[in-house]
C-alpha positions as CSV (number, residue, x, y, z in Angstrom):
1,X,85.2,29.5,148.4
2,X,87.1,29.6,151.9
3,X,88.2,33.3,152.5
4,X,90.9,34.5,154.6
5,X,90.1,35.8,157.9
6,X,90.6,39.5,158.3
7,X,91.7,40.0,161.7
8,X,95.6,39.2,161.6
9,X,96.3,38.0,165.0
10,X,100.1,39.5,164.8
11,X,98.9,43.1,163.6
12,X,95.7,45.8,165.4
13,X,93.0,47.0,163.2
14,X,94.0,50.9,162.7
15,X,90.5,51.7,164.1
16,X,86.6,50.4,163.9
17,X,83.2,52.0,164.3
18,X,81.8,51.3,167.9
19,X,77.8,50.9,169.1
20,X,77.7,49.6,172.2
21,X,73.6,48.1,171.5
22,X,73.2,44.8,171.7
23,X,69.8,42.2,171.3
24,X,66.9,44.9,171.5
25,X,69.0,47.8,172.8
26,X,68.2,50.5,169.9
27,X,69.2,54.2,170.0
28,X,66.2,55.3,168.3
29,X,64.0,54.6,171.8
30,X,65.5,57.9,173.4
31,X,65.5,56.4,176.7
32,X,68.3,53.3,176.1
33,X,71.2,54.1,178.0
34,X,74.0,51.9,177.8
35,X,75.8,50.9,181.3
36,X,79.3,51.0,181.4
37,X,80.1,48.3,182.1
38,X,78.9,47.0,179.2
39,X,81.1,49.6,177.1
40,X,84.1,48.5,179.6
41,X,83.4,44.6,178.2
42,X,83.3,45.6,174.3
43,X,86.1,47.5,174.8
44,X,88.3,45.3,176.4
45,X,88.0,42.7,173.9
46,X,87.8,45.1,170.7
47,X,91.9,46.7,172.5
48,X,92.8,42.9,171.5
49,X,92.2,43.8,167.8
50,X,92.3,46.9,167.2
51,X,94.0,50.3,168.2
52,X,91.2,53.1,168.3
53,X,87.6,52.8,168.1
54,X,85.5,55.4,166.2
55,X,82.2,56.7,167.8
56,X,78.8,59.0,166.7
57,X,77.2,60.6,169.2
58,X,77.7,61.1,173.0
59,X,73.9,59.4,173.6
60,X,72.5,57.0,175.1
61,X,75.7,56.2,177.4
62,X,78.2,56.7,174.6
63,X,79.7,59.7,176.4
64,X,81.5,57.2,178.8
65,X,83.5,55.6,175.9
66,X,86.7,58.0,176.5
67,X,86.7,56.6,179.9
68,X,86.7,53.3,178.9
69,X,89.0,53.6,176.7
70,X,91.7,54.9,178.6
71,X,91.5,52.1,180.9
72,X,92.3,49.3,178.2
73,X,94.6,51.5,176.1
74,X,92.2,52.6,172.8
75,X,92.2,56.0,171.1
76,X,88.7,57.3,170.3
77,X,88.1,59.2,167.1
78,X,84.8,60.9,168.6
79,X,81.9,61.6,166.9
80,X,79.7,64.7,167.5
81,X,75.9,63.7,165.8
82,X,74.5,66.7,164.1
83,X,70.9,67.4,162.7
84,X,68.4,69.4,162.4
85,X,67.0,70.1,166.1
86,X,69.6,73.2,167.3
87,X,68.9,72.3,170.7
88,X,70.6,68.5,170.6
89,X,73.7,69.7,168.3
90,X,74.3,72.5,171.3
91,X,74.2,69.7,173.9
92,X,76.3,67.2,171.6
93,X,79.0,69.8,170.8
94,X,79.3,70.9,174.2
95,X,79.6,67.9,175.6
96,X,82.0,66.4,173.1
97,X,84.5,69.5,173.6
98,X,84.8,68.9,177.3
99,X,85.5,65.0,176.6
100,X,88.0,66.0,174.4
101,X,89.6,68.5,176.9
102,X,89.0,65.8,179.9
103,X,90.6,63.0,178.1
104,X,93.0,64.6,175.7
105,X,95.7,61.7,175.4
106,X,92.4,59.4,174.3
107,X,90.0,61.4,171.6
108,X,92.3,61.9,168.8
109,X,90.0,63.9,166.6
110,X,86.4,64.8,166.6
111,X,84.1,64.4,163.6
112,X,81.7,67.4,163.9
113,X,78.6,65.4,161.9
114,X,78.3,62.1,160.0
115,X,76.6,62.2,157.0
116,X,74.3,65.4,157.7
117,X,74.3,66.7,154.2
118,X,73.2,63.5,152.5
119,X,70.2,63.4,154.9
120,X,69.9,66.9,154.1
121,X,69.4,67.4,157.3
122,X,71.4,71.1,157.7
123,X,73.2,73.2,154.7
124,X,76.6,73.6,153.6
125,X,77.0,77.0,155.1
126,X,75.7,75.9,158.6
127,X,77.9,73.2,158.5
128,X,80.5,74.8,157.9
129,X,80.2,77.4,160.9
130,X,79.6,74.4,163.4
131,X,83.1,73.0,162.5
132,X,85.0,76.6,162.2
133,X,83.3,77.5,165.7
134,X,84.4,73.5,167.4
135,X,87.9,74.0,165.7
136,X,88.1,77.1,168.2
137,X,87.6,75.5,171.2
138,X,89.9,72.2,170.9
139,X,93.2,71.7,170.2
140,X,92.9,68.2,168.6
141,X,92.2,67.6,164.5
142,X,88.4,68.0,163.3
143,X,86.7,66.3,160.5
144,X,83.4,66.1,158.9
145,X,82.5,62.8,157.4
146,X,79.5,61.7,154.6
147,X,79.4,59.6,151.8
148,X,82.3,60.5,149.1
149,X,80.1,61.6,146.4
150,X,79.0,64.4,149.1
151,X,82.5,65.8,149.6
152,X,82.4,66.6,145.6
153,X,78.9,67.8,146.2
154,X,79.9,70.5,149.1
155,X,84.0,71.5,148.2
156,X,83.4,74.4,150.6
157,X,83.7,71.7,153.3
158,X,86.9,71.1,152.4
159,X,88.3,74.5,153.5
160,X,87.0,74.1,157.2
161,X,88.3,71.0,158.3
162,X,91.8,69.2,159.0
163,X,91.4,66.2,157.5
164,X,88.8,64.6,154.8
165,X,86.7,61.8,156.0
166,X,84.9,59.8,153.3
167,X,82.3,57.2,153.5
168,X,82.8,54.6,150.8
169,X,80.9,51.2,151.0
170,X,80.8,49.3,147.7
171,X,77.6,47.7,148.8
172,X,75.8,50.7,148.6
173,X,76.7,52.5,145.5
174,X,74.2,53.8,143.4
175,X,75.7,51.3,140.9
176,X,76.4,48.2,143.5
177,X,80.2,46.9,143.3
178,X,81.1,43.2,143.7
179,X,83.0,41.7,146.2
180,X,85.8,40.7,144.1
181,X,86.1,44.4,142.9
182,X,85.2,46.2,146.0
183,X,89.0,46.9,147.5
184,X,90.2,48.0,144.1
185,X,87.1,50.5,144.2
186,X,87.6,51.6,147.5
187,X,91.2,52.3,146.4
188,X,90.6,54.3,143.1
189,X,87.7,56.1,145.0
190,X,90.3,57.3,147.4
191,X,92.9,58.1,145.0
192,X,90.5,60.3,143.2
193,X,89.6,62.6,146.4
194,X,93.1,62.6,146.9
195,X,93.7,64.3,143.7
196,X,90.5,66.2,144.0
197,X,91.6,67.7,147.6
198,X,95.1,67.5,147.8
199,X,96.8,68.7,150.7
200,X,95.1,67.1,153.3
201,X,95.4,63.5,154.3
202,X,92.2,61.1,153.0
203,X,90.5,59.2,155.7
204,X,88.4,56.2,154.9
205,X,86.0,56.8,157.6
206,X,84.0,54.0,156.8
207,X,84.2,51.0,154.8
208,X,83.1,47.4,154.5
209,X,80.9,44.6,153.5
210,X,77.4,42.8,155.1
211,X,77.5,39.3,156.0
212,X,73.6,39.1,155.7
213,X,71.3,40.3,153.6
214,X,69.7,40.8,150.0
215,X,71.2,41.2,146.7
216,X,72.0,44.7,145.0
217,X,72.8,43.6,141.5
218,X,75.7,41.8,141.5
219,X,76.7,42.6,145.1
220,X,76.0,39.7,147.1
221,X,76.1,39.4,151.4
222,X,78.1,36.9,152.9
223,X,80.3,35.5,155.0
224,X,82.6,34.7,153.0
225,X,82.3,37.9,150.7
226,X,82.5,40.2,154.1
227,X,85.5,38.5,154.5
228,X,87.4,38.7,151.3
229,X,86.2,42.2,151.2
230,X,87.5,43.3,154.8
231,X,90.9,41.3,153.9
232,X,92.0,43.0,150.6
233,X,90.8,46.7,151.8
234,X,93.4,46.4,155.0
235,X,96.2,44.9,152.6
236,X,95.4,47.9,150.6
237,X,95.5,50.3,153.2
238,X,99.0,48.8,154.2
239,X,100.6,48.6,150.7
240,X,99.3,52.0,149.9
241,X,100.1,53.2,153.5
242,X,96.3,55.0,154.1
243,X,94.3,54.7,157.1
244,X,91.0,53.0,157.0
245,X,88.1,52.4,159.7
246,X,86.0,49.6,159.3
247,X,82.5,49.6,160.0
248,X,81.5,48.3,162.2
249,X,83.1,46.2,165.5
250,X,79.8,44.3,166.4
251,X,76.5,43.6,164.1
252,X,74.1,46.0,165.0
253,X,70.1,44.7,165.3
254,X,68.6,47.6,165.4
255,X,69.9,49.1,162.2
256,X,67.4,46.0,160.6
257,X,64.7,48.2,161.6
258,X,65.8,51.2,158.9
259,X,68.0,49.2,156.6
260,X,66.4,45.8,156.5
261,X,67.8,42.3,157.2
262,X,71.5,44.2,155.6
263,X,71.4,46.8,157.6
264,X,72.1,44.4,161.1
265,X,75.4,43.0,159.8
266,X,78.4,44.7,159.2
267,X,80.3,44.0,162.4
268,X,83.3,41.7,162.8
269,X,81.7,40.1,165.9
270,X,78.1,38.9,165.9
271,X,75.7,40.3,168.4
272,X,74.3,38.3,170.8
273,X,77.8,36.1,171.8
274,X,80.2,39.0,170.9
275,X,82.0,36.2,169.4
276,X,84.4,36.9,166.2
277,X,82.6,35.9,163.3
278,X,85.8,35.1,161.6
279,X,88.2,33.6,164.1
280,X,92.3,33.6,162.5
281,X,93.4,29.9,161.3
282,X,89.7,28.9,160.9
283,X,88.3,28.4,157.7
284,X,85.1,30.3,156.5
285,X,81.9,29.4,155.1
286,X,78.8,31.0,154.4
287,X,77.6,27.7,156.1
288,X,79.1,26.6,159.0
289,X,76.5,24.8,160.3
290,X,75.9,22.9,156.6
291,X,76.4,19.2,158.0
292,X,73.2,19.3,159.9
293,X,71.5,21.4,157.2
294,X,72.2,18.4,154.6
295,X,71.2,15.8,157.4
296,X,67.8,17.8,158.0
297,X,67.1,18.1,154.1
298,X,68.2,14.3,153.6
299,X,65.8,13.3,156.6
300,X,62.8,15.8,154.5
301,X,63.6,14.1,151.0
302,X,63.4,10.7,152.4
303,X,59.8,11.5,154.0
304,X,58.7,13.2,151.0
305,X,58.7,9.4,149.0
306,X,58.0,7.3,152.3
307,X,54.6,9.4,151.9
308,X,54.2,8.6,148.4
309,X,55.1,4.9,149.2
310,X,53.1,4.5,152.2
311,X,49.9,6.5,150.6
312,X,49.8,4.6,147.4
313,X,50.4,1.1,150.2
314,X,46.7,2.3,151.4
315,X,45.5,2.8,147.9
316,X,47.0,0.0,145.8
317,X,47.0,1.7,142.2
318,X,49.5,1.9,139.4
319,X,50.7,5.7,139.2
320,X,52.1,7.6,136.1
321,X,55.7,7.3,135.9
322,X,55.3,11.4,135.7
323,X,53.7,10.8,139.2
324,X,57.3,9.3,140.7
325,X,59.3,12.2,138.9
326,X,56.6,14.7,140.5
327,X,57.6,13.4,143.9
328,X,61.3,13.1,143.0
329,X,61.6,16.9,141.6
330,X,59.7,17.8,144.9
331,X,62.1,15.3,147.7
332,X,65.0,16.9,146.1
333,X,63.9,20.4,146.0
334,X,63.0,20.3,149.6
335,X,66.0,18.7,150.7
336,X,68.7,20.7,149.2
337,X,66.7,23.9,150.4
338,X,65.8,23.5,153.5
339,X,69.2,23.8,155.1
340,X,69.5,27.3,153.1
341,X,65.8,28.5,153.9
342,X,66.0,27.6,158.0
343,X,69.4,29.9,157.4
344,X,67.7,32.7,156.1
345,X,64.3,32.5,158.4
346,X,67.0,32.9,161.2
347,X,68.7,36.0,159.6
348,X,66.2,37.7,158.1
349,X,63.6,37.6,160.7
350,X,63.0,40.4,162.4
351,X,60.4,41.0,165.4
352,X,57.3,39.4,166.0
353,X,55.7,39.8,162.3
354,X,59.2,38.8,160.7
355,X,59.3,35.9,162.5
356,X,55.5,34.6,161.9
357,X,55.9,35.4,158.3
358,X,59.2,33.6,157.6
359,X,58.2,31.0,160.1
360,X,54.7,30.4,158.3
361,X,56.5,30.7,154.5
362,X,58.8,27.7,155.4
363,X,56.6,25.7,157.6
364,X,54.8,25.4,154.2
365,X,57.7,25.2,152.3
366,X,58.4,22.0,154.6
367,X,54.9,20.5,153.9
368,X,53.9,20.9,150.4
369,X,56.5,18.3,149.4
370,X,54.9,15.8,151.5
371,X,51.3,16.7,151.2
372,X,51.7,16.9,147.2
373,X,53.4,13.7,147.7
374,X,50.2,12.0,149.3
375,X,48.1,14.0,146.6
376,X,49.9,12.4,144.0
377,X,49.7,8.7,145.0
378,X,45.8,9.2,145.5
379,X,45.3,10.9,142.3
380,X,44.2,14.2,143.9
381,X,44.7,17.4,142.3
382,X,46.0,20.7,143.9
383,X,42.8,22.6,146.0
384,X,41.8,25.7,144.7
385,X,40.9,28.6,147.3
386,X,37.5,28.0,146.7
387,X,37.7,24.4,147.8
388,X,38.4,25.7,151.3
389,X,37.0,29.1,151.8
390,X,33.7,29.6,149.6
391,X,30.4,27.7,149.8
392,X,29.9,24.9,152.5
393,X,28.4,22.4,150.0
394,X,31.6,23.2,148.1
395,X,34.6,22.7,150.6
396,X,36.5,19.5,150.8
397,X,35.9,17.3,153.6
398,X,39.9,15.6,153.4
399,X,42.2,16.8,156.2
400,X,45.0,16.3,154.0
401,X,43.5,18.6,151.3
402,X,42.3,20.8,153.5
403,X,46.6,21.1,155.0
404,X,47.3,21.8,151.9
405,X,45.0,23.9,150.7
406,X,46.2,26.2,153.6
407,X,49.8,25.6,152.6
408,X,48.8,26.8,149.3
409,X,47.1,30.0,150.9
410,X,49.6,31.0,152.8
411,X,52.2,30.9,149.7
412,X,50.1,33.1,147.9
413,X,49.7,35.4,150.6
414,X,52.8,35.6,151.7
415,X,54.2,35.1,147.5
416,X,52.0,38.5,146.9
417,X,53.3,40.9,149.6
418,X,56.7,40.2,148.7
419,X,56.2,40.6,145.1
420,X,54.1,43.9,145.7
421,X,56.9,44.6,148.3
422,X,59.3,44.5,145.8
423,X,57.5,46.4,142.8
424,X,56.5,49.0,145.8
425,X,59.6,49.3,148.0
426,X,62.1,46.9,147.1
427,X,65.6,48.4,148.4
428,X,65.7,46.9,151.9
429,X,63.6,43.8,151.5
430,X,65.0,40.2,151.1
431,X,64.8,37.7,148.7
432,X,62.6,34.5,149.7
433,X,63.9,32.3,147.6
434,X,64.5,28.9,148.9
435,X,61.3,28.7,151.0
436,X,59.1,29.9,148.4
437,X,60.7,27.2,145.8
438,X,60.2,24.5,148.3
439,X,56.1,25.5,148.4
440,X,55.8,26.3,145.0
441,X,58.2,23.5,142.8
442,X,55.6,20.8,144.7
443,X,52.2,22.6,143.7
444,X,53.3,23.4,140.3
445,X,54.1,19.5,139.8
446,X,51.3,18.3,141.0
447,X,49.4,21.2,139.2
448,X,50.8,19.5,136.2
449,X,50.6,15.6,136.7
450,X,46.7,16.3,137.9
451,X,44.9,18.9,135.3
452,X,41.1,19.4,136.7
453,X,38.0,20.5,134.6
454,X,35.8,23.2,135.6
455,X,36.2,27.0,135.8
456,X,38.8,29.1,136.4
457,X,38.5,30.6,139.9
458,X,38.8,34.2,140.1
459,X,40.9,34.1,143.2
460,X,43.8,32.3,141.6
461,X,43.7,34.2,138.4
462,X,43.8,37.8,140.9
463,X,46.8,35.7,142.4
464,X,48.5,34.6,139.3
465,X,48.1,37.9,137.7
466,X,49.7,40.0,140.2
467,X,52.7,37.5,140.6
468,X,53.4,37.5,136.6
469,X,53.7,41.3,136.6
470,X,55.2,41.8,139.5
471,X,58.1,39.0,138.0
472,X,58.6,41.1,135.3
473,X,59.1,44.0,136.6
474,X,61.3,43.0,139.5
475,X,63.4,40.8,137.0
476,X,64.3,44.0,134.8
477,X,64.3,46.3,137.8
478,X,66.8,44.4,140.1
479,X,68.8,43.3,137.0
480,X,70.1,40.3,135.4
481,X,73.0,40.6,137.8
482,X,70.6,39.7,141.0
483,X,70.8,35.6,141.0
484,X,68.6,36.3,144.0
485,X,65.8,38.4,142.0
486,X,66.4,36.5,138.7
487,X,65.6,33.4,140.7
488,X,62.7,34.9,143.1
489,X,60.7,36.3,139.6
490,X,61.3,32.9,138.1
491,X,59.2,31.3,140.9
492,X,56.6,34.0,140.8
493,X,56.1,33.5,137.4
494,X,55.6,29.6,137.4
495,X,53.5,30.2,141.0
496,X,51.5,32.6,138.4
497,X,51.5,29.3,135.8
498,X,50.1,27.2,138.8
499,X,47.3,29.3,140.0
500,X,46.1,30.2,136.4
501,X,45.5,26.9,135.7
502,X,43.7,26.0,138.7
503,X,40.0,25.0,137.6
504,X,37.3,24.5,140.4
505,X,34.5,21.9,140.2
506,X,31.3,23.0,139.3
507,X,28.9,23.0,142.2
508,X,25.6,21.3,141.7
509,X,22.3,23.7,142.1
């Protein structure tokens, strides 16, 4: 599907969240401060498509923003970060009512807290005093904004400020909205605390949609999806005449280390270029870089059978038929994946571990095809652990086996944590798919085509064990909705089908 892009080049955004942190700039090292003359670059570029720009705190170099701003024309909606050390709210409030009284043509409205009470980070009555005693000392509107269930929760709220400002990302609903439904959500959501709070005007203080990231249910990150998403809420907000701020201008790295791979992609602009994702009168994919994914997994199909060829050259034999489909199922399931799991590794690696664990998953995704390939055409059968790691007089003395006998390994490794990951602590972790499928599809068909006698090796049946209950749980945990899960537990389970009927040769005494 080819979206429409969001930013209408004849009409401003009404506003969008601003964090100036880019590559590994992260406000949760207290020491980052942001120059500005980095904020002065962001914010020229983010007056070109939008009007005002909404900010948190008045850390780590954000205090400079009204400054900024009134140089290239933006209105700030400022944000004053509350929690629960008294000491840093003092400083924050203070210093946000003298911005506001410094630059009172710029800050629009200050938003005494963001999301406090669902972090439950200060109570209602607290709260409620911090805004009553800010509202004293500025002339301009004041908010408090949270997450819209939390505005039912805490109706005393309501009293204190001038205007409501709700939180309401479809993504993240306790019961995940799709992207084809999430602007008509938005909408009734806002319709509801409009009835439920009348008299005061209804800000949508954030809204949006990842471009990155795992599957909640039917909820899907895209590009495209961000897209549509981003598109129908502003129509919305025009034809209903409400004001929305999107979150957020630019995707946000650090964010990966609380909220996971989804967590680092909600901005319109990427990054590390500061370049618009979605650029008007350009059409969108969720892969725009899919001609030299297809070439890459053409080139990886097409060495998959010039192994098989070349192998059964050295060893001149007359295979199975079931042999050639082996290779076949395993050429083609490499080569239509690869394109989508070197996409992922890039987005959903994350530091040094992050890297050396995706890196690792699909270097042996990229292998197995081609070493099961050479396995097949010399009538080997799939290593066990054993073969590699127990007895001296046991292991195998093949380099080829012994490649993928470590391929295997670190699949099973790497297919473990995941699935404990997920049974354990599943909300921000991603879904590895594609590179798991292009490890595991080979070793179960060559598992198949090349049954061994012997015992079953305890190893493999701790391995296979794990990954069939942790399927089964996942699959009715994440819900039928979750292509990404549904497909994930079906590769555990026949990864689980593979190791438990590994058999290892008896060694002689």
């Amino acid at each position: 599907m080819l979206a429409r892009a969001p930013i209408d080049p004849n009409a401003k955004l009404l506003c969008v969240s601003y964090a100036p942190f880019r590559d590994s700039q992260t406000p949760l090292q207290p020491t980052t401060h942001i120059p500005a003359e980095q904020i002065a670059q962001d914010l020229a570029q983010l007056a070109k498509i939008s009007d005002c720009v909404r900010t948190y705190s008045i850390e780590n170099g954000l205090d400079q923003v009204p400054a900024e701003a009134a140089k290239v024309g933006l209105k700030v909606i400022q944000g004053i970060w509350l929690g629960s050390d008294r000491l840093k709210n003092a400083n924050q409030i203070s210093t946000a009512v003298h911005l506001t009284k410094q630059f009172p043509s710029v800050i629009t409205a200050l938003v005494v807290g963001n999301e406090v009470l669902l972090r439950g980070e200060m109570t209602t009555t607290d709260l409620a005093a911090i805004i009553r005693s800010v509202k004293a000392q500025v002339t301009v509107p004041v908010t408090y904004a949270d997450v819209w269930e939390y505005w039912l929760k805490n109706r005393e709220i309501y009293d204190t400020v001038d205007f409501v400002t709700i939180h309401i990302l479809p993504y993240w609903e306790d019961f995940p909205i799709r992207a084809k439904f999430a602007a008509i959500h938005v909408n009734s959501i806002r319709q509801q605390m409009a009835v439920t709070f009348p008299g005061k005007e209804i800000l949508i203080g954030e809204t949006g949609w990842p471009s990155e990231g795992r599957m909640r249910e039917g909820a899907l990150p895209s590009r495209t999806n961000q897209a549509r998403v981003v598109s129908e809420i502003l129509q919305l907000a025009k034809a209903e005449n409400f004001r929305v701020n999107l979150i957020e201008a630019y995707d946000q790295p650090w964010k990966r280390q609380l909220e996971g791979t989804v967590g680092g992609y909600w901005g319109l602009f990427d990054s590390a270029r500061r370049a618009l994702k979605y650029p008007p009168g350009e059409p969108i994919s969720n892969f725009p870089l899919w001609k030299w994914q297809m070439g890459a997994g053409l080139v990886l199909s097409v060495l998959v059978f010039a192994v098989a060829g070349l192998t059964l050259r050295r060893r001149p034999w007359t295979p199975r038929p079931s042999s050639w489909i082996a290779v076949a199922v395993s050429a083609t399931t490499g080569g239509i994946l690869l394109g989508i799991a070197a996409d992922k590794m890039f987005y959903e690696s994350y530091g040094i571990g992050g890297w050396l664990q995706w890196g690792a998953l699909l270097a042996a995704g990229i292998v197995s095809p081609l070493l099961c390939a050479h396995a097949l055409m010399r009538g080997r059968p799939l290593p066990t652990l054993l073969e590699l790691l127990g007895p001296r007089e046991g292991r195998s003395k093949s380099v080829p086996t012994f490649l993928l006998g470590a391929a295997l390994i670190v699949a099973a490794l790497i297919g473990g944590e995941t699935a404990l990951g997920f049974v354990f602590d599943p909300r921000y972790r991603d879904f590895p798919y594609a590179a798991l499928s292009m490890a595991v599809i080979p070793f179960a068909t060559l598992a198949l085509n090349r049954p061994q006698e012997g015992s079953r090796p305890i190893a493999e049946s701790v391995f296979a064990g794990l990954l069939a209950v942790s399927a089964l749980y996942v699959g009715f945990n994440e819900g039928r909705d979750n292509w990404q899960s549904m497909w994930t537990c079906a590769i555990y389970l026949l990864f689980a089908l593979t190791l438990w009927r590994a058999r290892a040769v008896q060694i002689p005494k």
